[in-house]
C-alpha positions in Angstrom: 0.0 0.0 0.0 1.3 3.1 -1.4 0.7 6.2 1.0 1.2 10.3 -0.4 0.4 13.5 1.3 -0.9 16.0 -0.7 -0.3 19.4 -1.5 -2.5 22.3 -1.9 -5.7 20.2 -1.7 -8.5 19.8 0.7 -8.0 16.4 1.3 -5.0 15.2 2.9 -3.3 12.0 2.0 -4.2 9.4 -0.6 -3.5 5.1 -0.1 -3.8 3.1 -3.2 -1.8 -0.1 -4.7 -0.1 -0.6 -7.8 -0.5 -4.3 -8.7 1.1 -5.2 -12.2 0.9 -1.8 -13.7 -2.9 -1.4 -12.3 -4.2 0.7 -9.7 -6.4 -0.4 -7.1 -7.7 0.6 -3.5 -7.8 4.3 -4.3 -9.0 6.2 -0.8 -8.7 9.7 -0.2 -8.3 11.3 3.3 -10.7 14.8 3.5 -11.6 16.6 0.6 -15.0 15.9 -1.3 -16.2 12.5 0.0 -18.2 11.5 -3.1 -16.1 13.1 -5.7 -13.2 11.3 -4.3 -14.9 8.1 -4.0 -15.9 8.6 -7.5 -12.6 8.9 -8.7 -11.2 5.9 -6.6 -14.2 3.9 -8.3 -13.9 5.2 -11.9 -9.2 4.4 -11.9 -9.8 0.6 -10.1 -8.5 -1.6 -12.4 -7.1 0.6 -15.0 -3.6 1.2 -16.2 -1.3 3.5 -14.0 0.0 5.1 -16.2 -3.3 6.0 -17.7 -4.6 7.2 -15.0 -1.3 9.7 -14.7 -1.8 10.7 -18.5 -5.8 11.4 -17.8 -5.2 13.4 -14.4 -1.8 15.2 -14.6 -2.2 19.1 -14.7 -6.1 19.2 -13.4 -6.8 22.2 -11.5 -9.2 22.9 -8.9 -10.8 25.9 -9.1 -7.8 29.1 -8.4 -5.3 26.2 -7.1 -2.3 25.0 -9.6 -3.5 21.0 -8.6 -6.2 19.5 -7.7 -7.0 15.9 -6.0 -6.9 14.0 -9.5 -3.6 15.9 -10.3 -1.8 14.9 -6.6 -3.4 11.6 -7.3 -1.3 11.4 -10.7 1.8 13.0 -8.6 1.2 10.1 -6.5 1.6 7.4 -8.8 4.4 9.1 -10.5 6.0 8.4 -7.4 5.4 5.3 -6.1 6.1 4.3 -9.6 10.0 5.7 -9.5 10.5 4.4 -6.2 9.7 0.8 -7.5 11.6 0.8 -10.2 14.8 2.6 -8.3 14.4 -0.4 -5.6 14.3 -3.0 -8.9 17.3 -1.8 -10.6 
């Protein structure tokens, strides 16, 4: 279980797995219950890295991020520390 703590968002940390390029388990701490739960329901299953090229660079509102964007941060990261721990 991959855990990140976000940055100029309401919520505050997001958990989620990477299991053979797929994401699952998508939670979000704070923020917009439903539209967070919504987002960890609509990226089960599907391809990390689609879910980084769908998400990356969506702003909230007057913020430079949003929830989906730190989400995509996120798996950018867990993604580099796997492969630096591989090589």
């Amino acid at each position: 279980m991959h855990e990140f703590k976000t940055k100029g968002t309401c919520s505050s940390k997001i958990n989620f797995d990477i299991k053979d390029g797929k994401l699952y388990s998508v939670s979000f701490k704070g923020g917009c219950n439903g539209n967070l739960k919504s987002i960890g329901l609509l990226v089960e299953g599907m391809d990390a890295a689609d879910v980084v090229a769908r998400l990356k660079g969506v702003q909230c509102a007057w913020r430079k991020t949003s929830c989906g964007d730190q989400l995509a941060k996120a798996i950018e990261q867990a993604t580099e520390e796997s492969t630096q721990q591989n090589a």
